[in-house]
PASEBA-1860 file (N, C-alpha, C; in nm, 3 decimals):
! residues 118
1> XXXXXXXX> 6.824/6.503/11.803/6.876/6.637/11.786/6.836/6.726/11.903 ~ 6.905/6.772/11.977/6.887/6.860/12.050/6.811/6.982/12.056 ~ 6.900/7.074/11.916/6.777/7.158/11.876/6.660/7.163/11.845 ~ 6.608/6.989/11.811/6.473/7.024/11.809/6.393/6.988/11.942 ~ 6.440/6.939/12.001/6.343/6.921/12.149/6.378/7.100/12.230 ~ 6.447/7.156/12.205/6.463/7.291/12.268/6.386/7.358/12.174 ~ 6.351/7.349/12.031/6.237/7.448/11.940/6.122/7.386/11.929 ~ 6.092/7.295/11.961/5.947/7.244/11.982/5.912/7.307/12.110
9> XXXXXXXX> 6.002/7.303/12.193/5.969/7.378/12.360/5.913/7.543/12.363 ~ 5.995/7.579/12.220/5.995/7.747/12.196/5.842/7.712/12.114 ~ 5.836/7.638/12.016/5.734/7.641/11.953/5.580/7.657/12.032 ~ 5.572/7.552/12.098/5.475/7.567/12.194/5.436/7.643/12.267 ~ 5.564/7.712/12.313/5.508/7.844/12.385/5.462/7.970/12.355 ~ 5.525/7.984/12.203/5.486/8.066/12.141/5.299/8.069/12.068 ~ 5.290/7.957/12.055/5.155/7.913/12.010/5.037/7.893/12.163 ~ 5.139/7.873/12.268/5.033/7.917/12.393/4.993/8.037/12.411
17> XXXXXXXX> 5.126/8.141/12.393/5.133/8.277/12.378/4.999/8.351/12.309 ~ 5.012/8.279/12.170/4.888/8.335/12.095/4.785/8.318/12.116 ~ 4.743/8.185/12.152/4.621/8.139/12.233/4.546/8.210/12.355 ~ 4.649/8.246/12.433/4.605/8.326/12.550/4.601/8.469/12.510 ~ 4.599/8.553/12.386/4.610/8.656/12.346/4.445/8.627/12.239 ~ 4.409/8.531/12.227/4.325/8.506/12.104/4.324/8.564/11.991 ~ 4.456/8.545/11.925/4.535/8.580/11.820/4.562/8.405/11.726 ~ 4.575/8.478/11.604/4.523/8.346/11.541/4.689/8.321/11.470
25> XXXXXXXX> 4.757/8.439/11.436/4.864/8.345/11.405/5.007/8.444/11.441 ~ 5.106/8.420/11.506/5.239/8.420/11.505/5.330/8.468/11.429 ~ 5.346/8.569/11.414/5.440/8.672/11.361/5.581/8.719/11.344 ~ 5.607/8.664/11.455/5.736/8.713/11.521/5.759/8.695/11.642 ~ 5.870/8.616/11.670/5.933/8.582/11.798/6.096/8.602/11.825 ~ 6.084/8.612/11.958/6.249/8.610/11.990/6.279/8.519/12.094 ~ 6.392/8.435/12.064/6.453/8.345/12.150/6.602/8.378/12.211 ~ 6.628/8.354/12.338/6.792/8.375/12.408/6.815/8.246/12.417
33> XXXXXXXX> 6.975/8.262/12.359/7.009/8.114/12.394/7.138/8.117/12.455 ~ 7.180/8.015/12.575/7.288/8.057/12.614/7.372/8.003/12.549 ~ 7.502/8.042/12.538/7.603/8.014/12.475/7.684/7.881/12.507 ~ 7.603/7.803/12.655/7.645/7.688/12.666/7.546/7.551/12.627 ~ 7.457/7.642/12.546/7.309/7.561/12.485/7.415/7.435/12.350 ~ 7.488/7.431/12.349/7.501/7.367/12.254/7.416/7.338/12.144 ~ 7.395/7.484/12.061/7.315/7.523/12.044/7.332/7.630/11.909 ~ 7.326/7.571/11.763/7.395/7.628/11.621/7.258/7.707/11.590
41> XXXXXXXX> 7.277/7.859/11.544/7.223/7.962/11.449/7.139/7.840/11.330 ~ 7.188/7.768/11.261/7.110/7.734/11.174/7.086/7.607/11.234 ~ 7.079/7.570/11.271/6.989/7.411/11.328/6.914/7.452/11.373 ~ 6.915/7.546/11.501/6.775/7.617/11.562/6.708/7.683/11.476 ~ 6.686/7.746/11.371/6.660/7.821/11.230/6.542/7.660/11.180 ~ 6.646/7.607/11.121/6.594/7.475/11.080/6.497/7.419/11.107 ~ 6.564/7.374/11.273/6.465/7.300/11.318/6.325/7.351/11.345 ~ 6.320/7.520/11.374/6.182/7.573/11.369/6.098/7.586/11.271
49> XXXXXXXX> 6.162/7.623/11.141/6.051/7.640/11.046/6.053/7.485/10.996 ~ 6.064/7.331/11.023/6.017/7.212/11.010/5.951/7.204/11.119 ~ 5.904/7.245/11.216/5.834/7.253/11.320/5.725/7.343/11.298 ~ 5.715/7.453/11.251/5.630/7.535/11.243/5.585/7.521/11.105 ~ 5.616/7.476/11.031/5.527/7.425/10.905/5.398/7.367/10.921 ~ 5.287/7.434/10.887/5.155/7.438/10.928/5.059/7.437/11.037 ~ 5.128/7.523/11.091/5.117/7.572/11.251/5.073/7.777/11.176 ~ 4.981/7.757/11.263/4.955/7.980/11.292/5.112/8.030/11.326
57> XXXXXXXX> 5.211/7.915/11.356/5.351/8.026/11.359/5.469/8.015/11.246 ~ 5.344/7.953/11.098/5.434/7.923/10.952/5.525/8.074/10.921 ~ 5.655/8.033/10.906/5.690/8.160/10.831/5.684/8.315/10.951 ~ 5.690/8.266/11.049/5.737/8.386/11.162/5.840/8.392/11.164 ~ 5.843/8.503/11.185/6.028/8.586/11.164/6.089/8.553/11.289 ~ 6.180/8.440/11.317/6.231/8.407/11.443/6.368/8.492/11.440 ~ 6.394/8.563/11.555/6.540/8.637/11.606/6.570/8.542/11.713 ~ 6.681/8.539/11.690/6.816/8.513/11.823/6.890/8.555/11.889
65> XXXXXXXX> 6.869/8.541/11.995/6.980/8.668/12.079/7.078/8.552/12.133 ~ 7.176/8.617/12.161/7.275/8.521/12.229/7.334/8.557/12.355 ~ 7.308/8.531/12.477/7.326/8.512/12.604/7.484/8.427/12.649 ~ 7.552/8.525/12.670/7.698/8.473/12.718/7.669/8.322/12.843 ~ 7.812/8.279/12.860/7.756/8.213/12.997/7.905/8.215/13.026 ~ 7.861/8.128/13.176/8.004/8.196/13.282/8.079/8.034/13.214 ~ 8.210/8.035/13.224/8.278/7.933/13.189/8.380/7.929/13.308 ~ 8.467/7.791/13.353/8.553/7.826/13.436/8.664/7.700/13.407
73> XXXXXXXX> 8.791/7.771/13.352/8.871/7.689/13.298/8.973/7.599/13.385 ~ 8.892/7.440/13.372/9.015/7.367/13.449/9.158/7.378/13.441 ~ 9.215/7.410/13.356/9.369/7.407/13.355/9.409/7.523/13.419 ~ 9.394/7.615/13.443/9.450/7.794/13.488/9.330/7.837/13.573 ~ 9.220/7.745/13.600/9.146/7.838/13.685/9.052/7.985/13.636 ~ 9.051/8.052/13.545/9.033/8.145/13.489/8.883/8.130/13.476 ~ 8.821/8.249/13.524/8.680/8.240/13.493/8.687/8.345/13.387 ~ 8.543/8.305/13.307/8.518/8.425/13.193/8.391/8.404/13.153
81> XXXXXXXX> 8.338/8.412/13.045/8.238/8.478/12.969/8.255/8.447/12.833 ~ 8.116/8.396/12.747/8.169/8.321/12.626/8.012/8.342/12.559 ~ 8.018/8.372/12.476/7.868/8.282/12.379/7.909/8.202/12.295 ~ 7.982/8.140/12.291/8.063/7.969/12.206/7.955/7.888/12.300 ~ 7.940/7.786/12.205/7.918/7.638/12.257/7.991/7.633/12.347 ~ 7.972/7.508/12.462/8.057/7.472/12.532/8.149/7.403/12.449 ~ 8.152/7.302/12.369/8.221/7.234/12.297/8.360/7.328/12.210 ~ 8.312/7.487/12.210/8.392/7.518/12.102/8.431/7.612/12.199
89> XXXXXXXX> 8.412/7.645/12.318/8.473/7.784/12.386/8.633/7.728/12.434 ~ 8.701/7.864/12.453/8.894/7.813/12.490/8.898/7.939/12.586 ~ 8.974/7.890/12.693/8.965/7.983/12.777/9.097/8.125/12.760 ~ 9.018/8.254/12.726/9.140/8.325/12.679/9.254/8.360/12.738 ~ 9.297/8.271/12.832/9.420/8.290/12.903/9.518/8.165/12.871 ~ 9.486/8.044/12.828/9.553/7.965/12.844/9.532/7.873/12.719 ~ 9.417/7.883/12.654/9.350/7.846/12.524/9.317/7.706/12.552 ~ 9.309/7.672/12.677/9.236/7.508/12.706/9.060/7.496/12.697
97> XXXXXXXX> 9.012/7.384/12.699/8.828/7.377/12.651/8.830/7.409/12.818 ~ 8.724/7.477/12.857/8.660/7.487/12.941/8.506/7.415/13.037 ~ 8.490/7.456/13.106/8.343/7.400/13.177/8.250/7.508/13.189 ~ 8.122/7.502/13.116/8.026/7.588/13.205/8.009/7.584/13.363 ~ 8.010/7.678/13.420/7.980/7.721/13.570/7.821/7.742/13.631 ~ 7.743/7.707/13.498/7.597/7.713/13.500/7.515/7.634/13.455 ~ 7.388/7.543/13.491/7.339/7.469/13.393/7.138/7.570/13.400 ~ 7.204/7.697/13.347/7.065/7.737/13.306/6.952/7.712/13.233
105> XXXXXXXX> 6.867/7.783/13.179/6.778/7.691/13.084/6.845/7.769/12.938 ~ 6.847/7.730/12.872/6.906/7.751/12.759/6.870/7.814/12.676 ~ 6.745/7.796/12.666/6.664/7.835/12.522/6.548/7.908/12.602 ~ 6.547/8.012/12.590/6.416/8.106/12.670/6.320/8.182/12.557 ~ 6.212/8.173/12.507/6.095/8.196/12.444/6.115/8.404/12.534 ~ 6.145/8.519/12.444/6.162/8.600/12.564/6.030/8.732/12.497 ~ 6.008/8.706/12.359/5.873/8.782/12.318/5.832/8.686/12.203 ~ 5.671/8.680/12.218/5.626/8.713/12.077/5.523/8.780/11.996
113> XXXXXX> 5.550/8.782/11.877/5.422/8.923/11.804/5.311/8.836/11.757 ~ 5.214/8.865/11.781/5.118/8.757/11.705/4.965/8.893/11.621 ~ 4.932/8.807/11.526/4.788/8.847/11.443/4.709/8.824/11.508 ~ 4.600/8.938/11.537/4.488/8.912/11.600/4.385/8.901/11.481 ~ 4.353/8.922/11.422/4.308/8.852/11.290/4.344/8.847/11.152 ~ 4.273/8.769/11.053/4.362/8.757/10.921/4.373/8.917/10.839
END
C-alpha cells in the first residue's frame, strides 16, 4: 500500500518532531499532499491511526491539506492544475487522462502540536 509507506514517513517525523521538542505525546498534525500522490482522504486517515496505535501520536487529530499539481495533457497539449489523483485527473479542455509535469515529494509532514506533559 502506498499510503502506508508515505504515513509511516509522516509518522516518524512527527514523533521526531516531539522528541526534539521533549514533548511526550502528539496532538495534532498537518500533512500536504499533492494531488499527484496517488493518494485517498481515507486510506491516508486509515493508514495513520493503524500506525499510530500505541505510539505518543494515538488519536492525534491529523488534517489534510491538498496541494494541486501541474498536469500536462498528451492529447491537446494543455497544461493545468488539479488536486485529483493522477489516475483520476481529465484534462479540462479535451477530457483525456493526463501526466503529472512534476515528481515532487508528495506527502510533506508541514506542522505538528505536541504535549509537553501529561
Amino acid at each position: 500500500m502506498h499510503e502506508l509507506r508515505l504515513m509511516r514517513r509522516v509518522l516518524e517525523a512527527a514523533l521526531e518532531r516531539m522528541r526534539d521538542a521533549g514533548a511526550v505525546r502528539v496532538t495534532a498534525l498537518t500533512v500536504e499532499v499533492h494531488g499527484a500522490a496517488h493518494v485517498t482522504e481515507a486510506a491516508a486517515r486509515e493508514q495513520f491511526a493503524a500506525l499510530a496505535a500505541g505510539t505518543p501520536a494515538e488519536r492525534a487529530a491529523l488534517r489534510i491539506s491538498w496541494r494541486p499539481s501541474h498536469y500536462r495533457c498528451l492529447d491537446c497539449l494543455e497544461r493545468f492544475d488539479s488536486v485529483e489523483p493522477a489516475d483520476e485527473a481529465r484534462c479540462p479542455r479535451c477530457g483525456a487522462s493526463p501526466l503529472p509535469e512534476e515528481l515532487a515529494e508528495t506527502v510533506r509532514l508541514r506542522s505538528v502540536r505536541v504535549e509537553l506533559r501529561p
